[in-house]
N, C-alpha and C positions, 0 to 999 in steps of 0.2 A: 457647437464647437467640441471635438475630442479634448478628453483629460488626457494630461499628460501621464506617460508610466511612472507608476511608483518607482523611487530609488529610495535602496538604504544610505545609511551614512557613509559609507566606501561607491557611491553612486553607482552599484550594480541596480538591475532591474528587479522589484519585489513586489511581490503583491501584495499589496496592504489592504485591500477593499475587504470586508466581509465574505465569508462563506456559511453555505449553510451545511448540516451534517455530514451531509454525499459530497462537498467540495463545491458545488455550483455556487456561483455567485451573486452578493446579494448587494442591492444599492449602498455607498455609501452613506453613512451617519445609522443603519439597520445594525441592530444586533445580532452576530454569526455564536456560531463557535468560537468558542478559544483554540488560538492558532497550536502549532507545535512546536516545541524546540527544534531548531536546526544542529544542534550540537549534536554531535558524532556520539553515539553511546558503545558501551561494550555489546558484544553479541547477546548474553544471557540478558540484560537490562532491553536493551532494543527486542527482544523477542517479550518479555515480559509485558512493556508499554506497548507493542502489537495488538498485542490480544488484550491489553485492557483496552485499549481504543477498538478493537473489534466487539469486544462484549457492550460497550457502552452505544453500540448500533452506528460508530462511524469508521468505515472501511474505507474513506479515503484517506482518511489521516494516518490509519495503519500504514497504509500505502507511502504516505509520505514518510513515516519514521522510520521505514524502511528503507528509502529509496535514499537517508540522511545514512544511514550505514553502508549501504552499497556502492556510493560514490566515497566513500573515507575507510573502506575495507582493502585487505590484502588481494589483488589479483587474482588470483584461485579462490578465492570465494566469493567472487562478483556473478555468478551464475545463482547461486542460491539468491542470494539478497534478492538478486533482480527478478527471478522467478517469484519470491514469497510477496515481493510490491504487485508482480502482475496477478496474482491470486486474491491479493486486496482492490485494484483495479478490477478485475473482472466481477468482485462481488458487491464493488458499486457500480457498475454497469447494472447487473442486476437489479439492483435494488432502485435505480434511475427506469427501470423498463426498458432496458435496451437489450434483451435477449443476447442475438445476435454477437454485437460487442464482447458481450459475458462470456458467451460461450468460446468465442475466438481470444481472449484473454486469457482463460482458465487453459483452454487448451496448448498455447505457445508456454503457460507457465509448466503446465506438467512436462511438455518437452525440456526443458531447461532445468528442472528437479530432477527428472529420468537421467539425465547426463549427469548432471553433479553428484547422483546419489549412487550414480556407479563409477564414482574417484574416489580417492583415499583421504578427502577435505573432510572436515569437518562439518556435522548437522547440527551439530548443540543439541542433542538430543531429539532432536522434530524426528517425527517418523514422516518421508517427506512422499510419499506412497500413500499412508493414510489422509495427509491432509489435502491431497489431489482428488483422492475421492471423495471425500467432505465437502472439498467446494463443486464437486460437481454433483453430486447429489442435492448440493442448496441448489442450486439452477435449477433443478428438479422441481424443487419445491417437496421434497419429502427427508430432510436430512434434520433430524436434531442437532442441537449445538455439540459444537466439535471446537 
């Protein structure tokens, strides 16, 4: 018999099962990661928790804390957000052996930075040119941390 879907308390649909570092899913009553906050952060704060969830070797959760700013950001900066989640999505693909995937992620995200980063929006500092070839140099397999 199927489990029924997870709902939170406002009976939306959530996922409550475990995950493991890359996001895949793991049986309930298993010990995953610690989930992330869904709460909306400021941009400097949301880029800071990014990369510490990236440095700590979990880029889909980068992906997610980003993907919690991009759905609660100003219109004009919904291109970067969603670009920097799909560069964390491509580097778990990556890191899952899905080549492929990776590479088709990383590449729709540089599209989507190339645009943003020729308007007059804001980067928060990201150099968003270097960090496109960062990730696609990890694809490589020959890129130090960036």
């Amino acid at each position: 018999m199927a489990r029924e879907r997870d709902r939170n308390a406002q009976g939306r649909a959530e996922q409550a099962r475990p995950r493991d570092r890359l996001g895949r899913p793991l049986p309930y009553g298993v010990e995953g990661v610690e989930p992330i906050s869904e709460e909306p952060l400021p941009p400097a704060e949301t880029l800071a928790y990014a990369r510490q969830l990236l440095d700590a070797g979990r880029p889909f959760a980068a992906h997610e804390a980003l993907e919690v700013r991009w759905k609660s950001c100003p219109e004009e900066e919904r291109p970067l957000w969603q670009g920097l989640a799909q560069v964390c999505v491509g580097l778990t693909h990556h890191e899952r052996g899905n080549a492929v995937g990776a590479e088709r992620l990383v590449e729709r995200a540089a599209g989507q930075l190339e645009a943003y980063a020729a308007t007059a929006a804001p980067a928060y500092g990201l150099d968003l040119a270097g960090l496109v070839d960062c990730a696609r140099a990890r694809l490589r397999g020959d890129a130090a941390p960036c």
